[in-house]
FIGU-131455 format. One record per residue (C-alpha): x, y, z; residue number from 1. Coordinates in nm, 2 decimals. Each point is the difference from the previous one (the first is absolute). Layout:
xx->X	yy->Y	zz->Z	n->NUM
...
This chain:
xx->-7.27	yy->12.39	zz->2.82	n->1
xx->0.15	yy->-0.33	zz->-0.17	n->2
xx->0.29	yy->-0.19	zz->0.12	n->3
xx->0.32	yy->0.08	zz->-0.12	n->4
xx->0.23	yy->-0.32	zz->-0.01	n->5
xx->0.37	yy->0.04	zz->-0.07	n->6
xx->0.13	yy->-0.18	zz->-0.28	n->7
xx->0.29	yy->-0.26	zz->0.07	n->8
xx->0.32	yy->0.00	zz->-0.24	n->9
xx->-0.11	yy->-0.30	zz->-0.25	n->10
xx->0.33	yy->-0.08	zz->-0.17	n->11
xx->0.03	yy->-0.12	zz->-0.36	n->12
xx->0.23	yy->-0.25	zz->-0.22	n->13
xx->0.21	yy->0.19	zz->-0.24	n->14
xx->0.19	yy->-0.16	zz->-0.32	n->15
xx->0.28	yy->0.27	zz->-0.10	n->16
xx->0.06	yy->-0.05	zz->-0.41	n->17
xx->0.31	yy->0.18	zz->-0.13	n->18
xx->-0.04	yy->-0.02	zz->-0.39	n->19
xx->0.35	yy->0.04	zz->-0.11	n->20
xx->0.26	yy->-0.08	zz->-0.27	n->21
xx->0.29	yy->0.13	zz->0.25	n->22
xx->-0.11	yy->-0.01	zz->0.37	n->23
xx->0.11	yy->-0.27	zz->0.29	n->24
xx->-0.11	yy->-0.07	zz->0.32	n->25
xx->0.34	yy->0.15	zz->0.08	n->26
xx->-0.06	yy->0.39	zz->-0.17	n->27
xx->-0.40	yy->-0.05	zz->-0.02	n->28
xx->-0.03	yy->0.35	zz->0.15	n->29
xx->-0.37	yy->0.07	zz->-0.11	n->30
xx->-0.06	yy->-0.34	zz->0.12	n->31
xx->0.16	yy->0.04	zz->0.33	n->32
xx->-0.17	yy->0.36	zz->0.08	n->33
xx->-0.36	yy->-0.23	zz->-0.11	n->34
xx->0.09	yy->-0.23	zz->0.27	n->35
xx->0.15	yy->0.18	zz->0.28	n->36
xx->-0.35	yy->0.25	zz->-0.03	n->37
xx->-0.23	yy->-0.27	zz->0.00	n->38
xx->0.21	yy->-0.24	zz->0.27	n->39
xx->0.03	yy->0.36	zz->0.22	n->40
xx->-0.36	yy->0.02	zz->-0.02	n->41
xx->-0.09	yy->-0.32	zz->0.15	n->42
xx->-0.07	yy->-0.18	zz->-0.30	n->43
xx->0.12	yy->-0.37	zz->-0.13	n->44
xx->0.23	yy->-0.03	zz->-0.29	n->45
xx->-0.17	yy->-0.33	zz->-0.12	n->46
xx->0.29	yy->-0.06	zz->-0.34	n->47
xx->0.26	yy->0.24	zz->-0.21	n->48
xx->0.10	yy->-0.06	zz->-0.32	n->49
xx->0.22	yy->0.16	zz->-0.31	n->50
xx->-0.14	yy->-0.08	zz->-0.31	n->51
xx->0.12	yy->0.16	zz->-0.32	n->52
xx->-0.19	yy->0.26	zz->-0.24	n->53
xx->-0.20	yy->-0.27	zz->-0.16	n->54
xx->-0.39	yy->-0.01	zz->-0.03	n->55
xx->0.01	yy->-0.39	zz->-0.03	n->56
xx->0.18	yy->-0.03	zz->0.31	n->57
xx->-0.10	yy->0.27	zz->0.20	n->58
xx->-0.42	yy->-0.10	zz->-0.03	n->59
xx->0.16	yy->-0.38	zz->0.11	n->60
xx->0.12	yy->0.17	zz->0.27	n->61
xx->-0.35	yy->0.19	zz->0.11	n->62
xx->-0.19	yy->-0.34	zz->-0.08	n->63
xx->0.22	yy->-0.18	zz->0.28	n->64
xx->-0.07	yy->0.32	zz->0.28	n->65
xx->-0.38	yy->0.01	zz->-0.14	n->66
xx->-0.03	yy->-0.41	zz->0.05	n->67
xx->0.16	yy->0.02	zz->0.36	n->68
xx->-0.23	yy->0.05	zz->0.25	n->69
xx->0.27	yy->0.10	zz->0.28	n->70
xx->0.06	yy->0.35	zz->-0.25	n->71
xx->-0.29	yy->0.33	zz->-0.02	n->72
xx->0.21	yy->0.30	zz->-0.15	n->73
xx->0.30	yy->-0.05	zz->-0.26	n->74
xx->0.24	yy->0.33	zz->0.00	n->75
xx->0.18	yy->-0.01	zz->-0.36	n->76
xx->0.24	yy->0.23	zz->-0.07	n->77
xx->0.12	yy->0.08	zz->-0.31	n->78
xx->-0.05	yy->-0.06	zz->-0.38	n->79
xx->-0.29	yy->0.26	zz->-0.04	n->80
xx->0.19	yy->0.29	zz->-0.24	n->81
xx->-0.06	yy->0.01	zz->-0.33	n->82
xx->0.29	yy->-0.18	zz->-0.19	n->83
xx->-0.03	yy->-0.33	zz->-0.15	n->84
xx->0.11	yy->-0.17	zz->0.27	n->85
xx->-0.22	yy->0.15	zz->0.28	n->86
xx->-0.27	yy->-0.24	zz->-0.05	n->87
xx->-0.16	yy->-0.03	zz->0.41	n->88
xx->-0.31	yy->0.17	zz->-0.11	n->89
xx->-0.07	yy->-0.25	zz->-0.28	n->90
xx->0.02	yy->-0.29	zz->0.24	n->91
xx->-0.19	yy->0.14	zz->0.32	n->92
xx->-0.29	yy->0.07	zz->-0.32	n->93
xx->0.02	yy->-0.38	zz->-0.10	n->94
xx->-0.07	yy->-0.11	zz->0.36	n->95
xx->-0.24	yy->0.19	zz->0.14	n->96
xx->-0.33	yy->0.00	zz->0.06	n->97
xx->-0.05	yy->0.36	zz->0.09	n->98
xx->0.19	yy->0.34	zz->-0.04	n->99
xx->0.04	yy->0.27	zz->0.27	n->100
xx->0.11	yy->0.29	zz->-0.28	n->101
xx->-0.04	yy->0.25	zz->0.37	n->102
xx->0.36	yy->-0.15	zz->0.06	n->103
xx->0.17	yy->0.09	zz->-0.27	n->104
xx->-0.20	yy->0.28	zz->-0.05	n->105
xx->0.12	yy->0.11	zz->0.43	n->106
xx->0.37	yy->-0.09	zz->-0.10	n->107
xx->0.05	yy->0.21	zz->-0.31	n->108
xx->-0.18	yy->0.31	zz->0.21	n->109
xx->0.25	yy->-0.06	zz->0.31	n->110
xx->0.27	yy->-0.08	zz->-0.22	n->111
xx->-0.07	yy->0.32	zz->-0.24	n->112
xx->0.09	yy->0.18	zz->0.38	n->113
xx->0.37	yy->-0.09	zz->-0.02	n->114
xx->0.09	yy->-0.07	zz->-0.40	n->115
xx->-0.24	yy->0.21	zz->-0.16	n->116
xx->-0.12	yy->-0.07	zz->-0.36	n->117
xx->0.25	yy->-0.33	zz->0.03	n->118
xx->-0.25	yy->-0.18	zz->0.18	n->119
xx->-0.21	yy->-0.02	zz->-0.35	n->120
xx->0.26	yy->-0.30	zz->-0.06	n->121
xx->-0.11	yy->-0.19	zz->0.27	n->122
xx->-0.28	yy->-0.30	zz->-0.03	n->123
xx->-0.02	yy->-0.07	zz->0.37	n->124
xx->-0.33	yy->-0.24	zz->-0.05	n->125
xx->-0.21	yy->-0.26	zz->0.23	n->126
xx->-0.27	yy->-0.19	zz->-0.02	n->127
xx->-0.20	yy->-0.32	zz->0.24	n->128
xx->0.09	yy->-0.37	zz->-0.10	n->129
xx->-0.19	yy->-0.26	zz->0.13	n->130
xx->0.01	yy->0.16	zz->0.28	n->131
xx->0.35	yy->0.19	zz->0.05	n->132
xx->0.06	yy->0.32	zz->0.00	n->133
xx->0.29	yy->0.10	zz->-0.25	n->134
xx->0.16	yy->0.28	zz->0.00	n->135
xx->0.33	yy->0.11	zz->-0.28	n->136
xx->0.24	yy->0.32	zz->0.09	n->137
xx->0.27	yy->0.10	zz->-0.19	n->138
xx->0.35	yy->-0.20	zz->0.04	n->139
xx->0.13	yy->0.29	zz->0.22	n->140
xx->0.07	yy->0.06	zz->0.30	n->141
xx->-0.21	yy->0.35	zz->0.06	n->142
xx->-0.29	yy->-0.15	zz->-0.16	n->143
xx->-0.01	yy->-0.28	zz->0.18	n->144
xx->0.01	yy->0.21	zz->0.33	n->145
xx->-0.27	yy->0.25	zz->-0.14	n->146
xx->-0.21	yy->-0.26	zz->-0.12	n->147
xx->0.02	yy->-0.19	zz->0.36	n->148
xx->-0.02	yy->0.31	zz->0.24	n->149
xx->-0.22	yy->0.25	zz->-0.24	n->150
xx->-0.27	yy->-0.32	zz->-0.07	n->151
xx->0.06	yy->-0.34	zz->0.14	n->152
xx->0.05	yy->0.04	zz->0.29	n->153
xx->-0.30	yy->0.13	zz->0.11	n->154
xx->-0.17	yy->-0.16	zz->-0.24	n->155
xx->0.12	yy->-0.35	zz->0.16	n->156
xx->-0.11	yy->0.11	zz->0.33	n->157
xx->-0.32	yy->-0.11	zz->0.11	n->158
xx->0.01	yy->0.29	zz->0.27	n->159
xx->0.00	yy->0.24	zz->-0.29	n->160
xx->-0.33	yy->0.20	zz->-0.06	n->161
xx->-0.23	yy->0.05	zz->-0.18	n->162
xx->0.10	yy->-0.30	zz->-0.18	n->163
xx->0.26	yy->-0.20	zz->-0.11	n->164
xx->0.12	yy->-0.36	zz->-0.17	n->165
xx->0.02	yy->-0.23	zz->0.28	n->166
xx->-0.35	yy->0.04	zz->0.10	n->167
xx->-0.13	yy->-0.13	zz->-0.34	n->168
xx->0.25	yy->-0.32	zz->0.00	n->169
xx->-0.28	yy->-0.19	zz->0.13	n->170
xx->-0.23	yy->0.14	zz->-0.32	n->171
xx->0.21	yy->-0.03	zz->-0.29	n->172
xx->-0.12	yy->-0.34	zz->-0.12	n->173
xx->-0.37	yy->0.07	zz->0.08	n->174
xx->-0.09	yy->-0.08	zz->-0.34	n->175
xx->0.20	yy->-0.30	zz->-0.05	n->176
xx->-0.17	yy->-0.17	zz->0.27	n->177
């Protein structure tokens, strides 16, 4: 019989982006519910920022996390409808290296369990950059919390089998190198 080992708690450096042409810090709800999930789970907020619905602005943003070694995972919230504004998708696409469709694809099917055929609107997207994980929810509040406790939660716990995305951090440049 093989050794079973138990798998320590590895915590991870989250960046919270709230793309937004009306949020605060001080009503940043889908921000907030981002941080108090990920802080209640024993992670690190690493940075937080507001930036408005603009591609330009928003993939300056992302370049500054993916640069920053002190940051794995960014959380965005918001900007992924379908009007000309929402315009998240467009930017995580520009900056990554690598799509993860399953993410999307896992959010509209959880989502599809509360709002029905109105998850169709959402382009919940996220992709590998240099190394970090991003991740973009919706700009509410619901999605945020069904896209943190239906996916990423798990998913950012090593402890979490079969698999999950912390224990291919070490792996993600492989190629690069």
């Amino acid at each position: 019989m093989g050794h079973a080992t138990e798998t320590s708690f590895l915590p991870v450096n989250l960046a919270v982006l709230t793309v937004s042409d009306s949020r605060t810090l001080e009503n940043d709800r889908s921000g907030d519910a981002l941080v108090q999930r990920l802080l209640e789970a024993g992670h690190f907020l690493a940075d937080r920022a507001i930036v408005t619905d603009d591609t330009v602005k928003i993939e300056a943003q992302l370049r500054k996390w993916i640069n920053d070694p002190g940051i794995d995972v960014v959380i965005a919230t918001g900007g992924t409808g379908v009007t000309g504004r929402d315009v998240t998708p467009e930017a995580v696409a520009a900056v990554c290296d690598k799509d993860i469709p399953g993410f999307g694809e896992l959010f509209r099917w959880i989502s599809y369990q509360k709002i029905k055929t109105s998850t169709i609107q959402s382009r919940a997207c996220a992709g590998v950059a240099g190394g970090t994980y991003i991740f973009a929810l919706p700009g509410s509040p619901g999605a945020c919390k069904d896209g943190w406790d239906e996916i990423l939660r798990d998913q950012l716990d090593i402890r979490h089998k079969p698999c999950n995305f912390v224990e291919l951090m070490p792996r993600l440049q492989e190629q690069l190198e």
